[in-house]
C-alpha positions, -999 to +999 in steps of 0.1 A: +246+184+485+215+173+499+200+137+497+168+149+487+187+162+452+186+123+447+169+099+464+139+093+459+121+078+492+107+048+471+141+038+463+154+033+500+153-005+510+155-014+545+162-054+553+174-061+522+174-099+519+202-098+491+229-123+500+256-115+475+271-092+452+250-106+423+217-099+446+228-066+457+236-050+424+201-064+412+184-049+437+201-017+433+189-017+394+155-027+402+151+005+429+168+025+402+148+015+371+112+016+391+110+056+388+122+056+355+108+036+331+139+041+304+160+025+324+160-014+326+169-034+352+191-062+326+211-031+313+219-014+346+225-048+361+251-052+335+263-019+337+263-021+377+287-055+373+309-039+346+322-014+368+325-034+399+345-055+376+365-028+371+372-025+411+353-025+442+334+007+449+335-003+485+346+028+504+353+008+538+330+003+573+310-013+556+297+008+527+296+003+491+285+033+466+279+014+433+280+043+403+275+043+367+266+070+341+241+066+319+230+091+288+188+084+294+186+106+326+197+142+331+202+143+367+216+118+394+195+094+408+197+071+438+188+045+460+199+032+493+196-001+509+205-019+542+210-053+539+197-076+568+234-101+564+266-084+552+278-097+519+313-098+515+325-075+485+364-082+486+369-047+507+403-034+510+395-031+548+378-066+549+349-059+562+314-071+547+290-045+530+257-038+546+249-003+539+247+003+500+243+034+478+234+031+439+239+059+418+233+066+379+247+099+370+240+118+336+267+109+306+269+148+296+273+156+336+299+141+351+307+169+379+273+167+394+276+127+395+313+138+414+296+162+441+271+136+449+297+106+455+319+132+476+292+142+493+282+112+503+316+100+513+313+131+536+280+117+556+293+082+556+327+092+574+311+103+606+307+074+627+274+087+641+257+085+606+265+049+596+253+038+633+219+057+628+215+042+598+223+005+606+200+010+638+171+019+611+141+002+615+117+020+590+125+041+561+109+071+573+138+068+601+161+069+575+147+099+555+148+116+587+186+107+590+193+114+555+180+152+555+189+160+590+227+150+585+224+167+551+211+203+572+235+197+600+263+197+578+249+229+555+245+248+590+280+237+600+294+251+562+273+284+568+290+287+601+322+282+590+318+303+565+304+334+589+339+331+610 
């Protein structure tokens, strides 16, 4: 599944100054509400903390994908944002979070909310991804990053797929 499906280029954050799990999921509410003036920032902040209360969403090296669903939207949406300090967010691997994806999937969709998490445990598990995106300066780096990994991997599926 491609990025571009959800994430929205105004919702990538490069040099985050958020300094703790409080900050982060903030931010990630504020990037999320911006484009879509339904959701506020108070209610997916709370909704954000719920579910991390419920267990880390940290996926390891350094990655967290907080997810909720919410019944206002009819379609994932995303954000992404590279924090300038790691904040620690009790990893099973230990390692502090610096490279953050938010989503809100649809209430009455929950398999397309499913593809996108898997798919982008898929990008973040390549080693050459999560280095080209902490080495990030601007966010039209990232975009770049984001929709070439996204075509590498479709060509790779195709190939695959031809053998």
């Amino acid at each position: 599944m491609s990025f571009r499906t959800f994430l929205d280029p105004n919702r990538i954050c490069i040099d985050s100054a958020a300094q703790s799990k409080t900050a982060v999921l903030l931010k990630i509410s504020q990037l999320l509400s911006q484009t879509h003036p339904d959701l506020e920032v108070e209610s997916l902040f709370d909704a954000f903390w719920r579910r991390d209360s419920l267990g880390s969403t940290a996926i390891g090296h350094g990655i967290i994908i907080p997810h909720i669903r919410s019944a206002l939207i009819n379609h994932t949406l995303g954000c992404f944002i590279k924090l300038q300090h790691p904040v620690d967010f009790g990893a099973e691997d230990k390692q502090p979070i610096d490279l953050v994806f938010g989503l809100i999937g649809p209430q009455e969709n929950p398999k397309e909310h499913l593809q996108i998490l898997k798919s982008i445990i898929k990008h973040v598990s390549k080693t050459e991804f999560r280095q080209a995106c902490r080495l990030a300066k601007d966010n039209e780096t990232l975009q770049r990053i984001f929709y070439q990994e996204t075509e590498r991997l479709a060509t790779n599926e195709l190939e695959s797929l031809e053998l």
